[in-house]
C-alpha positions in Angstrom: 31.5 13.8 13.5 28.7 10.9 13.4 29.6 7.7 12.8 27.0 7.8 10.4 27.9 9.8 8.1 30.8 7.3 7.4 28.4 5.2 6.1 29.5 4.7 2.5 25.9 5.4 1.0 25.0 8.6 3.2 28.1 9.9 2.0 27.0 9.0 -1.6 24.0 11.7 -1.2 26.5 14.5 -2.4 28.6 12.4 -4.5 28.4 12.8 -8.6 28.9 9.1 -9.4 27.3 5.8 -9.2 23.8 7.0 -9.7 20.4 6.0 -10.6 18.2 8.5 -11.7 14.4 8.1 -10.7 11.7 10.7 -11.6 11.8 13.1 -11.3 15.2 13.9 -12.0 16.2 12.6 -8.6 19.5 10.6 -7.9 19.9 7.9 -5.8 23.7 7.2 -5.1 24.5 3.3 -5.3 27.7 1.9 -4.2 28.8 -1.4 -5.2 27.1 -3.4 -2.2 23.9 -2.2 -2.9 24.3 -2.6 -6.3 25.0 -6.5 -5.8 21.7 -6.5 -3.7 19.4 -5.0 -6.8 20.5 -6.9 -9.1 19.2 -10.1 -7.6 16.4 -11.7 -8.7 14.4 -11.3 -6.0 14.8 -7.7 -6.3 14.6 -7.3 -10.1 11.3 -9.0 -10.1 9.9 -5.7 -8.7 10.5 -4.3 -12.4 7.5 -6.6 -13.2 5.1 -5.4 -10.4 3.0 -2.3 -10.7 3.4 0.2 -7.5 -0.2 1.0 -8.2 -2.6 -2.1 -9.9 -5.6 -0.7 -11.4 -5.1 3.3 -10.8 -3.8 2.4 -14.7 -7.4 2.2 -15.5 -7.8 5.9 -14.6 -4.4 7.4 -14.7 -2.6 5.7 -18.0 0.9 7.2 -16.8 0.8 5.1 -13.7 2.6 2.2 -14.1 5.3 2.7 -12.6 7.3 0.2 -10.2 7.7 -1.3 -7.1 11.5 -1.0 -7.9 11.2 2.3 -8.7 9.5 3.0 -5.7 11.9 0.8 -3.6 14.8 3.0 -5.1 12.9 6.2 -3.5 11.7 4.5 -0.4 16.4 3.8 0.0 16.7 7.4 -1.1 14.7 8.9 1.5 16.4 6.6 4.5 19.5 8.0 3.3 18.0 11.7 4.1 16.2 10.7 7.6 19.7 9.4 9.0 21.4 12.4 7.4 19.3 14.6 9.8 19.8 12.3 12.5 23.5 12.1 12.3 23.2 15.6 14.3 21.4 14.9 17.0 23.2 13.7 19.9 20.2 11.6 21.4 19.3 9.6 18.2 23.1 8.8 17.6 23.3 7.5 21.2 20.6 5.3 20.5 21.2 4.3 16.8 24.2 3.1 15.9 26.0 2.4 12.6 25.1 -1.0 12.2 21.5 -0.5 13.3 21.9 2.6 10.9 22.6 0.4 7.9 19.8 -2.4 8.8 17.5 0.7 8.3 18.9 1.1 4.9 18.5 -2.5 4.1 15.3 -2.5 5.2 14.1 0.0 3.1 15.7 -1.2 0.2 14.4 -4.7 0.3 11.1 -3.5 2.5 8.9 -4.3 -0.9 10.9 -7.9 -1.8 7.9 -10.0 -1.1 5.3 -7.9 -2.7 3.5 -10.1 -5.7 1.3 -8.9 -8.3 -1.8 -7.2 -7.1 -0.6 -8.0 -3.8 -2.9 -4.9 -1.7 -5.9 -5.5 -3.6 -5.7 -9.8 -2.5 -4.7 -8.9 0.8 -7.6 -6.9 1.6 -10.0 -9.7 1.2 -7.9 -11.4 3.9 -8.6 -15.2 2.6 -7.7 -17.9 5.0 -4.5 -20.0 3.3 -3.0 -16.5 1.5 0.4 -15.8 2.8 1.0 -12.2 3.6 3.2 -10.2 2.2 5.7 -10.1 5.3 5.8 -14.1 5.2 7.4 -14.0 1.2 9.8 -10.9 2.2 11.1 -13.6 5.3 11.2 -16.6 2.3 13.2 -14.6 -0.4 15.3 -12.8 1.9 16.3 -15.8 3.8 17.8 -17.4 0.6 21.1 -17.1 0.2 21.0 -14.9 -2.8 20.0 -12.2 -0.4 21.2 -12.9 2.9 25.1 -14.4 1.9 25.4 -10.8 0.3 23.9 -9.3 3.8 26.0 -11.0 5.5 29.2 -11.1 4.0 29.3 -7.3 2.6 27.2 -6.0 5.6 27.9 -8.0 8.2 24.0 -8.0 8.7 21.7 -11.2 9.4 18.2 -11.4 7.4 16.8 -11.3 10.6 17.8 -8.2 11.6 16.7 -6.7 8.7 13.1 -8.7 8.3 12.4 -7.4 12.4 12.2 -3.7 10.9 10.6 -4.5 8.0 8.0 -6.9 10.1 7.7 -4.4 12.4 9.0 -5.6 15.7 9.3 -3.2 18.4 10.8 -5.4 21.3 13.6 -2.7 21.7 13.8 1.1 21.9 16.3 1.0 18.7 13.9 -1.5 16.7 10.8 0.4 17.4 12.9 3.6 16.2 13.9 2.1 12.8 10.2 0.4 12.4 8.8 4.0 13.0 11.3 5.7 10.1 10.1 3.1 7.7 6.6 2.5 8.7 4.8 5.2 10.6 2.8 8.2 10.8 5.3 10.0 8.9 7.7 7.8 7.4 10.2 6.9 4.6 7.5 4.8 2.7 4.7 7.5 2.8 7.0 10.0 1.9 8.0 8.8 -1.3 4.6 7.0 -2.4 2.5 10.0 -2.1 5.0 11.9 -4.3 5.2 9.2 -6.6 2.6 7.9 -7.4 1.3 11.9 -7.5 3.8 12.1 -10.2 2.9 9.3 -12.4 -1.0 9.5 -12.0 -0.2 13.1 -13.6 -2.4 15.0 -10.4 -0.7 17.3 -8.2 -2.2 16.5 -4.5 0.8 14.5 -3.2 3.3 16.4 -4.6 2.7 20.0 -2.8 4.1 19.2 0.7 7.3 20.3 1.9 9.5 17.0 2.2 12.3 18.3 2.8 11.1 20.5 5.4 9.7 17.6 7.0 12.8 16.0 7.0 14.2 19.2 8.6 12.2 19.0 11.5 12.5 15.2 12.7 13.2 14.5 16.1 12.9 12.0 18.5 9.6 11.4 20.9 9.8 12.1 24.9 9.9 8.3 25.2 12.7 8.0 22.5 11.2 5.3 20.7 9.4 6.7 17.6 9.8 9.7 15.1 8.6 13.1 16.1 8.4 16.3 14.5 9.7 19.7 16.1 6.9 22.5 15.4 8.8 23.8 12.3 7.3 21.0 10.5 4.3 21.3 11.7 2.5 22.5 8.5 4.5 20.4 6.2 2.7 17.4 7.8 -0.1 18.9 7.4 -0.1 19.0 4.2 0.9 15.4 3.9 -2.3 14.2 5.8 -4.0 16.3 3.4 -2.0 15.1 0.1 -3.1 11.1 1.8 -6.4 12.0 2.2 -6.8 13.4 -1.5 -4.9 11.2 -3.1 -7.3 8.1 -1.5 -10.3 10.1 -2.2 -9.8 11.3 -6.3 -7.1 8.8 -7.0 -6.9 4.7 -4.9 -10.3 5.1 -4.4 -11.7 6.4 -7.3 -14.8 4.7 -8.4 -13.4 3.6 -11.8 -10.1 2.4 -10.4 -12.6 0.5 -7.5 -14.7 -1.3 -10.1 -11.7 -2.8 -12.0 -10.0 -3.8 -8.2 -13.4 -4.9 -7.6 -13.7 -7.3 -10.4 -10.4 -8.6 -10.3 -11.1 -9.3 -6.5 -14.1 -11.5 -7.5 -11.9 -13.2 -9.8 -9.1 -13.9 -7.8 -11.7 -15.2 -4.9 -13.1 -18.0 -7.9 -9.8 -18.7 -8.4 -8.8 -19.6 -4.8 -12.5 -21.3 -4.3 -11.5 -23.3 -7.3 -8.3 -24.3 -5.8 -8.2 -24.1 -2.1 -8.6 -27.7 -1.8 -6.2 -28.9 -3.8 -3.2 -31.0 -2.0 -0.7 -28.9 -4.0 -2.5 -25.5 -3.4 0.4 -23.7 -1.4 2.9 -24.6 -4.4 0.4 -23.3 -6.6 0.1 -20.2 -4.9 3.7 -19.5 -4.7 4.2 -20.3 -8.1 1.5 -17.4 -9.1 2.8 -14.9 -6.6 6.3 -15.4 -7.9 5.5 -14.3 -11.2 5.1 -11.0 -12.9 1.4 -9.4 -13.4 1.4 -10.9 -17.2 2.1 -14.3 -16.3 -0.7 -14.2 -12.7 -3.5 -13.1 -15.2 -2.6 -16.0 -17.9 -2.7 -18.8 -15.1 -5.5 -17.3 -13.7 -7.5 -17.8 -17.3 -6.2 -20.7 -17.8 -7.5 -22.3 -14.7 -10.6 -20.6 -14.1 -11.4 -21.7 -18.0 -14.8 -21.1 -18.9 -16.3 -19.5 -16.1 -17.7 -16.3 -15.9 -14.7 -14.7 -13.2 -12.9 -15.6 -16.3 -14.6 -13.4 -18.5 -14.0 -10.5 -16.1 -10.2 -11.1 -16.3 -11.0 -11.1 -20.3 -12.7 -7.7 -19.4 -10.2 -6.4 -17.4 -6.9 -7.2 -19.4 -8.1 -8.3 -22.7 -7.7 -5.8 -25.9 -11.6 -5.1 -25.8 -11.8 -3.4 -21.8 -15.3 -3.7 -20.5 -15.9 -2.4 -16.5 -18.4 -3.0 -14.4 -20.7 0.7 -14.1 -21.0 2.2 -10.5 -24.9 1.3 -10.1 -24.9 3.5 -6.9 -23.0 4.7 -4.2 -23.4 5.1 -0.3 -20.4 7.1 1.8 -20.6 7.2 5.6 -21.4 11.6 5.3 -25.0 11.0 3.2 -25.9 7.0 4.0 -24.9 6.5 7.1 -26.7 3.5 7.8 -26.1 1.8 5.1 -22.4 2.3 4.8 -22.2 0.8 8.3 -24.6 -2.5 7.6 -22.0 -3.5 5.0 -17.9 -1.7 5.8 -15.4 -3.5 7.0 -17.0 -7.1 6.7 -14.7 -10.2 5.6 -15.1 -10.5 2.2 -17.0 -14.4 2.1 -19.7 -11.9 3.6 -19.3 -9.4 0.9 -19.7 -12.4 -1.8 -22.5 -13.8 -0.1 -23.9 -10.3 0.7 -23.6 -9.5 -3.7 -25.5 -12.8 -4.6 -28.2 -12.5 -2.4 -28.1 -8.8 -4.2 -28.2 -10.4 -7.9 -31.0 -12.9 -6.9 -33.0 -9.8 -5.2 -32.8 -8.2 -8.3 -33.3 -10.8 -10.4 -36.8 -10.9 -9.1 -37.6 -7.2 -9.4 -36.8 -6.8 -13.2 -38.0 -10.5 -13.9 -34.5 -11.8 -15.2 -32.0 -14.1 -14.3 -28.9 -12.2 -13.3 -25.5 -14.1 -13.9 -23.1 -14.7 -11.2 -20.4 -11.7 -11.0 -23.1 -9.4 -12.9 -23.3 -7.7 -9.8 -20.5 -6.9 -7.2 -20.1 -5.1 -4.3 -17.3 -2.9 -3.1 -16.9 -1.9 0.3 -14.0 -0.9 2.6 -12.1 -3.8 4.1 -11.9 -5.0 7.8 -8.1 -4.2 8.0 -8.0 0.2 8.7 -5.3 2.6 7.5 -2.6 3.4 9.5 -3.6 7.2 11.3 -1.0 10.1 11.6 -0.6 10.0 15.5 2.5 11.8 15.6 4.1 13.6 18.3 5.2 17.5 17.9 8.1 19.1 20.1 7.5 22.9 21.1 11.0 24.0 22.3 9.5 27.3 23.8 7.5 25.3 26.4 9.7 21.8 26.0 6.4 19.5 25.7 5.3 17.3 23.2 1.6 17.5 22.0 -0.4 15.4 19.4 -0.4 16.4 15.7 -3.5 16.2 15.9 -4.0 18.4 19.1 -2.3 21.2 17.8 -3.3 21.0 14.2 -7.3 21.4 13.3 -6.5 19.9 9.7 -4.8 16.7 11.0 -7.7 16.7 13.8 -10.6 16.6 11.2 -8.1 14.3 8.7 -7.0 11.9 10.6 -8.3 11.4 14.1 -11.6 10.8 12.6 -11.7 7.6 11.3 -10.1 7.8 8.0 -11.5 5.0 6.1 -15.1 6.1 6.9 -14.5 9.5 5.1 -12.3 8.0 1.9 -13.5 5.3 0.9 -17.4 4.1 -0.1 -19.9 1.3 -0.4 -20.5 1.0 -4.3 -22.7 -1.2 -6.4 -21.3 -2.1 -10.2 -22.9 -3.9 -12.5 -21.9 -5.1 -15.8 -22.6 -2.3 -18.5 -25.7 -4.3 -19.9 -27.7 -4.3 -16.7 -27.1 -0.3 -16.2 -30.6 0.6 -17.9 -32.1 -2.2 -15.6 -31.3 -1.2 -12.1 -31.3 2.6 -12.8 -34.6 2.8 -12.0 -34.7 0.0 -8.8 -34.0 0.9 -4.9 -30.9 -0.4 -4.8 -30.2 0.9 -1.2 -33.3 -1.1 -0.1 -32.2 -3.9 -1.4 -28.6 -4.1 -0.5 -30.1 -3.6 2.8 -32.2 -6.8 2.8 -29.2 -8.4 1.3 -27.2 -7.5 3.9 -29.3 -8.5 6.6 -30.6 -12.0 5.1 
């Protein structure tokens, strides 16, 4: 038998105690060592961070967790290393110990997550820790790590290399892959998830457990791969990503509340940056839960008018920006290129030289922030490049070679087919640029 299924927590997957139940109706075993590790507080401030931001806007049933989410993400480990527990090569690549970093891993994989933390990191501003550098800070203190260490045996390091992504060995670059991949433990659960919550059904219709079925190991033995019996299982997963960017994370009402509350958090770092105490000042927002960020946010933007979009956005009275227009890469080519995947100081400067421009065609002063742009960010999704074993002809082929779905899906670029260039305004201004050429002059914007 493999030495994996020893492992305590594995072994807890048919077990009728020590549960936490998640929705839907799913049990997550829990023995007493990872029980010590959730209730942290590193780990219990994840009850205070959304999974999914501003989908809320949209979808009023999605509010759901990071911790729940974190509790899934464990689950599904739990499953992967059940399957590989028989199969000879993995388990003479993998073994117990690297087994359980895995499980650490994705347990603690969202730990340094803050409040809004994907929509901030998008607009990649120069001072802004990522999320990978406050996983490092909490699970380095000894609230974390003593427990790692003395109950595991485990060092923080070896857990924050999978979660970080290093893939300096054949054994790290095969945990990396199970937790952040083409088709992974993260994916798996998010797409269900946040399916679930948002109350739509496109991420809930593939077969995860027949995906789970099929893993394997690549030819190289160094990343997941998928035997041919799963093969239209993750196809359907490309397709419930795709959907579920297109009607639900990228949905133009969700974009124009992410959109405001990007252009607020921007005044808010402008405001700060140069203060001698700005990194404290960061943590000490990042730290806290979403209720808290948006208070000290108001507080010390004050009076000005990125303010009044928090006011907007959280306040009892909501009041969104209106889509003004919108250009996708299929039916504006050109104009979807001139202004994708810039840095967002461009994107800024790009929206003001828009207000001014329009300004001057309906003959009145447009505010600052009365006019935003929204536009897909420099950093790209990760694409499903995943391999696909045929044991009739022992070869392993592309996903996307053998599949025509995962072809047009995601070898493509997927960005340019999901998301959009959009134009909001706020609601008053509506009547007045309904009847302008708003693609001509986001186009001299963008070129000025």
């Amino acid at each position: 038998m493999s030495s994996l299924l020893d492992i305590p927590e594995i072994r807890g997957l048919d077990g009728r105690s020590d549960l936490i139940r998640i929705p839907n109706q799913i049990d997550v075993p829990v023995t007493q060592r990872i029980k010590n590790l959730i209730d942290t507080p590193e780990f219990q401030r994840l009850k205070k961070i959304s999974q999914l931001g501003m989908v809320s806007f949209v979808y009023p049933a999605a509010t759901h967790s990071r911790f729940e989410h974190s509790l899934g993400v464990y689950r599904n480990s739990l499953l992967f290393l059940r399957q590989f527990a028989e199969q000879p090569e993995f388990n003479s690549l993998v073994s117990k110990r690297d087994a359980e970093v895995l499980i650490l891993a994705s347990l603690l994989h969202d730990v340094g997550h803050w409040p809004y933390c994907h929509p901030i990191e998008d607009i990649e501003l120069e001072g802004i820790p990522s999320h990978e550098i406050f996983a490092t800070r909490y699970l380095e203190r000894d609230s974390i790590s003593q427990k790692m260490l003395d109950q595991w045996g485990i060092e923080a390091s070896e857990v924050l290399a999978v979660i970080n992504r290093k893939r300096e060995t054949p054994v790290q670059a095969i945990l990396s892959s199970i937790l952040s991949g083409p088709i992974d433990i993260d994916k798996m659960d998010y797409l269900y998830r946040d399916s679930l919550h948002a109350g739509v059904p496109y991420g809930q219709n593939f077969d995860s457990l027949r995906l789970i079925r099929s893993l394997c190991l690549n030819e190289n033995s160094d990343r997941l791969a998928i035997t041919e019996k799963g093969r239209t299982a993750a196809e359907l997963m490309v397709f419930a990503r795709y959907v579920m960017f297109s009607e639900v994370y990228w949905h133009h009402t969700v974009r124009s509340a992410t959109t405001m509350f990007q252009r607020a958090f921007y005044r808010w770092f402008e405001a700060k940056r140069h203060e001698s105490d700005f990194e404290s000042l960061v943590s000490r927002l990042f730290e806290s839960g979403e209720t808290e960020m948006i208070r000290q946010m108001e507080l010390d933007l004050k009076r000005e008018s990125a303010s009044g979009m928090l006011e907007h956005l959280f306040g009892v009275n909501r009041r969104l920006h209106k889509r003004a227009a919108n250009f996708s890469f299929n039916e504006n080519a050109s104009t979807f290129e001139k202004v994708a995947y810039h840095p967002y100081p461009w994107l800024v400067a790009t929206s003001e030289r828009l207000t001014q421009l329009i300004s001057e065609e309906v003959g009145v002063q447009i505010p600052p922030d009365a006019v935003l742009i929204d536009a897909p960010p420099v950093g790209l999704e990760v694409q499903f490049n995943v391999d696909v074993y045929s044991p009739k002809s022992n070869a392993y082929r592309s996903l996307g070679e053998v599949s025509p779905v995962v072809n047009t899906l995601a070898k493509r670029q997927f960005d340019d087919f999901v998301k959009q260039v959009r134009v909001f305004v706020e609601p008053s201004l509506l009547s007045l640029v309904e009847q302008l050429d708003l693609e001509r002059l986001l186009i001299v914007a963008s070129e000025n």
